[in-house]
Every structure is written in structure tokens, then in C-alpha cells.
N, C-alpha and C positions, 0 to 999 in steps of 0.2 A: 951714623944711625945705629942703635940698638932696636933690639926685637925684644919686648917686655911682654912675658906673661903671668899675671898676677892669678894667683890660686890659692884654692883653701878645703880639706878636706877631700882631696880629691889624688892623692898621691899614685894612688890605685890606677884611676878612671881616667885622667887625663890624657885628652888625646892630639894638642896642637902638638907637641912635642915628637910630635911620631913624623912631622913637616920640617918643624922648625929645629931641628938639633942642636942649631948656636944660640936660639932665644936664651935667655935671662929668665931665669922665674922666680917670681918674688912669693915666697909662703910665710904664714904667720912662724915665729921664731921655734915656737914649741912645737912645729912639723915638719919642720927642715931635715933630722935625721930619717924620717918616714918618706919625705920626696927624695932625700939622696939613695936612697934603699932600691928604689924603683927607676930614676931617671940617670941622665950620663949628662944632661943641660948643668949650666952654673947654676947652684940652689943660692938665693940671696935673700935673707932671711930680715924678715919684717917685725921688730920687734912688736910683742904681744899685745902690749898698751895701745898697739894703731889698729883700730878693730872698724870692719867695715869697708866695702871699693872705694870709697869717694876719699879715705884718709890714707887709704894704700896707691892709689894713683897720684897722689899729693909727692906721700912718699916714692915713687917711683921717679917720678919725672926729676923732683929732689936729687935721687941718689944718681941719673943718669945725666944731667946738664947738660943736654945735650940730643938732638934729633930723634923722638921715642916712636915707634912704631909699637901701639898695644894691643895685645890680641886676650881674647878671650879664650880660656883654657880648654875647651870643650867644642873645637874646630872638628867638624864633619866633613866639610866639602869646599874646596878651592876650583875655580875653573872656568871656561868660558865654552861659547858656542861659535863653531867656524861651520857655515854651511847649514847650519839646522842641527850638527851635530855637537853631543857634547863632550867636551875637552878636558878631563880627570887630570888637575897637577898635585892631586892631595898624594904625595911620595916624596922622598927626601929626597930623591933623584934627581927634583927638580926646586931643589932651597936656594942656589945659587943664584938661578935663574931670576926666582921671585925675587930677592934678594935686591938684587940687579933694580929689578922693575920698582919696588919699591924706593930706591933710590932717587929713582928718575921721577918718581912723584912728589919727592921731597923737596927736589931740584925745581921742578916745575910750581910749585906750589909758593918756594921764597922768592919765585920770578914776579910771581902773579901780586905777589904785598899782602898772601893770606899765610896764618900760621897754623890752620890744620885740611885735611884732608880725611876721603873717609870712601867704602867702598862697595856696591853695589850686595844685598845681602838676602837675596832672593835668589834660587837655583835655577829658575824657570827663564826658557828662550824667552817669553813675553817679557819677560823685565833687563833684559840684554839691550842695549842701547846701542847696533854696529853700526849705525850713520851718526853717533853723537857718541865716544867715546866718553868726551870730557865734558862736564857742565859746574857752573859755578853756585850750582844749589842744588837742594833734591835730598831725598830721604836718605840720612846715613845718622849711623847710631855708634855708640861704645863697643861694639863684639871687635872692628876691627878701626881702628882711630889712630890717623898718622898726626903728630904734634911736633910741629917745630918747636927749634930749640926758645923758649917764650919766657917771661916772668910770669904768664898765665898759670893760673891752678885753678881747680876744680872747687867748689861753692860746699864746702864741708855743713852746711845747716840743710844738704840732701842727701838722706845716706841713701836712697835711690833716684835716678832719673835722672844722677849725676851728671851723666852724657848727655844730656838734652841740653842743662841748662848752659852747659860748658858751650856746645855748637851753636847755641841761638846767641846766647852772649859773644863767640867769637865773629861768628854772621854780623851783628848787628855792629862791632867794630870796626872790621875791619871789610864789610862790606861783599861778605860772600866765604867762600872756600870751595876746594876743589871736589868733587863725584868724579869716582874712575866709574865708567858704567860698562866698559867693556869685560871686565872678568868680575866673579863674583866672591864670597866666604861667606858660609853660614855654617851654622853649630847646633849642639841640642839644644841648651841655653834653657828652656822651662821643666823641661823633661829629666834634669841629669840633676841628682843630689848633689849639696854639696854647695858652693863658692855664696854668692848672694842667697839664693834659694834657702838656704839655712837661718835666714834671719830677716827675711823680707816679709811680712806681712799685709795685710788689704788694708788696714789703716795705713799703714806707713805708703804704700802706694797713691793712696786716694790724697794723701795731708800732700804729698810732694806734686801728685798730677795740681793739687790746687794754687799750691804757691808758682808752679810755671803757669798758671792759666793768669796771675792776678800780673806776672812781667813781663809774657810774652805771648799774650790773647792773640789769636790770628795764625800764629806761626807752627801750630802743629796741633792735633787730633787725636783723639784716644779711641779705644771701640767701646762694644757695646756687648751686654751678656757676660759670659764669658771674658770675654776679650775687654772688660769695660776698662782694664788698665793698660793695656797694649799701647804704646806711644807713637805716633810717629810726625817728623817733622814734615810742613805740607809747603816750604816758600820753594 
């Protein structure tokens, strides 16, 4: 298993890497020396021509052949609830351990005949699942995306919502994938300069919310306002 974190602009600010120390971080080519300046992780540098997540995840999984755990670069909070209280493993203190855990998801995952997994991404006790640890569906998105070792890749004709279309299409093959619902990871993600946010616009949200609504009507839900691009898968 490798631990991939794909980043852009963000050499400074990046904060999975204050968790994950052994991850992988993959940055466009021309900012490799600016993350090695800042971080002590492997800088593995993405040439400049692959512009965009959905062709650097392509590229990742490419360069690692092999079991990827992907996290998003701008990790806030790892943890779970025992008793009502909550349980802080955002420290590198505790990398071994995840580590460990994520393994056993990976393990569990090529039992079951599925090839991704994904993990609960809400901070709140109400969204903790302690009498249903595991479920073979349920809202999981790209921040935190465990992928077996697969000939699968990501649908490059979306340079967002990548994750969506990648989960429903692996759903619908192979019949499901794994929700850890007992611990959770979320990040700033809309709020932090930088990685996708530098190049996402309302059109390009709205053209790609419409191509998954014309292949996979039923299977997930957007908001409203505000929020009218907010995605989430509903099976």
C-alpha cells in the first residue's frame, strides 16, 4: 500500500503531511523544488503537461501499480467517537497505527470482490455509525479514496467530479465497495487556495454535475443555493 497525496500550489499550506510523514506527494514538476523546501515526505514530481486531478490521479495510480490510498492535501481532522467523546489522531504519533488500519481495509475490501473503499467524512457524532462499522454503500467521496491494485482509471473527459463518476462506475461493476463509518477525515477543501480551487469554475461544475446525471440519474444528489454544486452520492 502507498499513501498518495496529490498537490498543487499549496507547498506552504499543506497540512496531510503534518499526519502522514511516509505519504508520497505528487506536485506539478515546476513546484517540486518549492515542496521540497517545506516538506521532509518523497516529492514525486508530475510532469507539467498533466494538468488537473482527474489526469494526476491517472497519473498516480500509473506511477504506484500497486494498492493507493489517496488523500487530499488539506487534511484537518482524523478521528472517531468512543462514549460520546471525541477521539483526535490528527498527530504523527499516531501514522503507524492508521497505517496498520488502513491496511486491514484494503485486506477486507479484496475479500469482499470490491476494488475501492472510502471513509466516513463528517466530524459529527451523528454521522458515526458505532453499531454499523462497515457498509457496502453510503456517501464517500475523493478527499480520502482507498483503490486496489485495478486496471481502473479515472474518466479524464471530468476534470471535476472525477470521484463521483470513478465510485458509481466502480459500484455499478463490481456491485458495491466498502464505508468505514466508524472513524472519520475531513479537510478544508473549499475554503483553502490552491489545488483544484484554482481552476474549477461554475461552469465546469454544472457541465460535469450534468454528464453524471445523464449516466448515473438516481445515484447521487447535489444542493441547492449556495451549495447547488455540492455532490453527494445517495445508493
Amino acid at each position: 500500500m502507498k499513501i498518495c497525496i496529490p498537490s498543487s500550489n499549496r507547498a506552504e499550506t499543506i497540512t496531510t503531511t503534518k499526519l502522514f510523514t511516509k505519504a508520497l506527494v505528487f506536485v506539478p514538476e515546476s513546484q517540486k523544488h518549492e515542496y521540497a523546501e517545506n516538506l521532509e515526505n518523497e516529492i514525486i514530481p508530475v510532469p507539467d503537461d498533466i494538468k488537473g486531478i482527474t489526469k494526476t490521479r491517472n497519473f498516480i495510480l500509473d506511477y504506484v501499480n500497486d494498492d493507493c490510498l489517496m488523500i487530499d492535501d488539506d487534511l484537518k481532522e482524523v478521528g472517531y467517537f468512543r462514549g460520546g467523546i471525541r477521539i483526535n489522531l490528527f498527530n504523527p504519533d499516531y501514522e503507524d497505527e492508521l497505517i496498520n488500519l488502513f491496511e486491514r481495509c484494503f485486506q477486507l475490501t479484496r475479500q469482499m470482490g470490491f476494488e475501492l473503499f472510502g471513509v466516513e467524512a463528517a466530524g459529527s457524532l451523528f454521522a458515526q455509525h458505532v453499531f454499523k462499522p462497515i457498509s457496502y454503500k453510503g456517501a464517500i467521496n475523493g478527499t480520502c479514496i482507498g483503490i486496489a491494485k485495478t486496471v481502473s482509471r479515472f474518466d479524464e473527459s471530468y476534470p471535476v467530479k472525477e470521484d463521483f463518476e470513478f465510485i458509481l462506475r466502480s459500484y455499478l461493476k463490481h456491485g458495491g465497495y466498502l464505508k468505514f463509518n466508524h472513524f472519520y477525515l475531513r479537510t478544508k477543501h473549499w475554503a483553502n487556495a490552491g489545488g483544484c480551487v484554482d481552476y474549477r469554475t461554475n461552469q465546469m461544475e454544472m457541465d460535469c454535475v450534468e454528464k453524471l446525471g445523464e449516466k448515473y440519474n438516481g445515484l447521487f444528489k447535489v444542493g441547492a443555493g449556495k451549495n447547488q454544486f455540492h455532490t453527494k452520492i445517495t445508493i
